[in-house]
C-alpha positions in Angstrom: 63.6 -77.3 -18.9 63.6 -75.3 -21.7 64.1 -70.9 -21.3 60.0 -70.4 -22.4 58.8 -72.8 -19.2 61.7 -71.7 -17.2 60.7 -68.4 -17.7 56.5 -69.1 -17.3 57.3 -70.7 -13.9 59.1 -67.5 -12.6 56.4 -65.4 -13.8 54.1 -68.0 -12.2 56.1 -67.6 -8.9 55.6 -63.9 -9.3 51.9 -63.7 -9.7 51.5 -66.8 -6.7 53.7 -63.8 -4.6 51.3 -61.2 -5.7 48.3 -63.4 -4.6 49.9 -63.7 -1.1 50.4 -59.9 -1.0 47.2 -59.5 -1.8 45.9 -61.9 1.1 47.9 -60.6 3.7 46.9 -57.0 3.2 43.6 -57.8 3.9 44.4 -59.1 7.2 46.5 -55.8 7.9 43.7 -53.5 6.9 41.7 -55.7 9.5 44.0 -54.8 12.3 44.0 -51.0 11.6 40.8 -50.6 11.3 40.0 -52.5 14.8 42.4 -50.6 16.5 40.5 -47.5 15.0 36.8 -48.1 15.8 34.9 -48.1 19.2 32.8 -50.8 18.6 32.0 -53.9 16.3 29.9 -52.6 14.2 32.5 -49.4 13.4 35.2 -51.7 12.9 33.6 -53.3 10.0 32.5 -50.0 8.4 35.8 -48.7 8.8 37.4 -52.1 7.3 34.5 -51.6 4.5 35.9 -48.2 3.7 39.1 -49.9 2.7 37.4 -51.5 -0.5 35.0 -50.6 -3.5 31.3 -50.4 -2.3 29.9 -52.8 -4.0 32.5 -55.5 -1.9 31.0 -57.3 1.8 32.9 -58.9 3.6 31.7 -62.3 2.8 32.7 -61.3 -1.2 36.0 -60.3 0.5 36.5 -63.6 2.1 35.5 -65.0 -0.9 38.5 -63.6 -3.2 41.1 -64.0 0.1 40.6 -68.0 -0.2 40.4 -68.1 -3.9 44.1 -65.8 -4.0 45.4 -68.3 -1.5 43.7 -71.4 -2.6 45.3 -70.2 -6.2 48.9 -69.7 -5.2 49.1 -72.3 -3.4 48.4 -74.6 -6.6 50.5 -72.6 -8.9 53.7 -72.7 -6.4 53.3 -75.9 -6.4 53.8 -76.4 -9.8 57.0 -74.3 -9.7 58.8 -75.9 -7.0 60.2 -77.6 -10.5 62.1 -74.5 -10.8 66.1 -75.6 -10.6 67.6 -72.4 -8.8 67.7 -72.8 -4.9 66.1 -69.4 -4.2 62.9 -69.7 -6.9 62.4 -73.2 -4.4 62.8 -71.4 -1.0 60.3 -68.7 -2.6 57.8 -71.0 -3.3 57.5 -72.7 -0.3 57.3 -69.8 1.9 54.4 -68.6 -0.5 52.9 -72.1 -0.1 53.4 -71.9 3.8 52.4 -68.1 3.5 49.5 -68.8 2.1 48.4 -72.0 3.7 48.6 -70.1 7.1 46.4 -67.0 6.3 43.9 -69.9 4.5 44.0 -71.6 8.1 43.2 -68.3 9.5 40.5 -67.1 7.7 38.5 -70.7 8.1 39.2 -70.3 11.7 37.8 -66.8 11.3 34.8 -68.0 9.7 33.8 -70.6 12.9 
């Protein structure tokens, strides 16, 4: 592979691991803000709070799947990366991702 693709796949690899950042966060914020409300419908307003106003939940769902649905395609276009550790990267951000787009379908049944 020549140095420019070498170096687009990295940079690829870096933006998939932003996306599952990104994902995952949301999930966190989720957790803190139902240990911090009394009922169900606090716990959403709190988790609300977290993001712009103009962002539901649904439209935060939306962007969750699309960042994992995302990095899951671009990682697996660099798992042609040679170096060991770019490949070990890659698949946990496939398997990190897969697993918070397996939760958020079973949160949506």
């Amino acid at each position: 592979m020549t140095t420019v693709n070498t170096r687009r796949l990295e940079f690829l690899t870096y933006f998939g691991l932003f996306c599952l950042i990104i994902a995952w966060t949301t999930v966190f914020l989720w957790f803190r803000a139902f240990h911090a409300g009394a009922s169900q419908p606090e716990r959403v307003q709190i988790y609300l709070d977290y993001f712009p106003s103009f962002l539901s939940v649904g439209a935060i769902t939306l962007i969750d799947v699309i960042l994992c649905v995302a990095a899951i395609i671009i990682c697996s276009f660099c798992l042609k990366l040679k170096g060991l550790i770019w490949k070990i990267l890659n698949i946990l951000i496939i398997v990190g991702c897969g697993l918070r787009l397996q939760l958020t379908l079973f949160w949506l049944m």
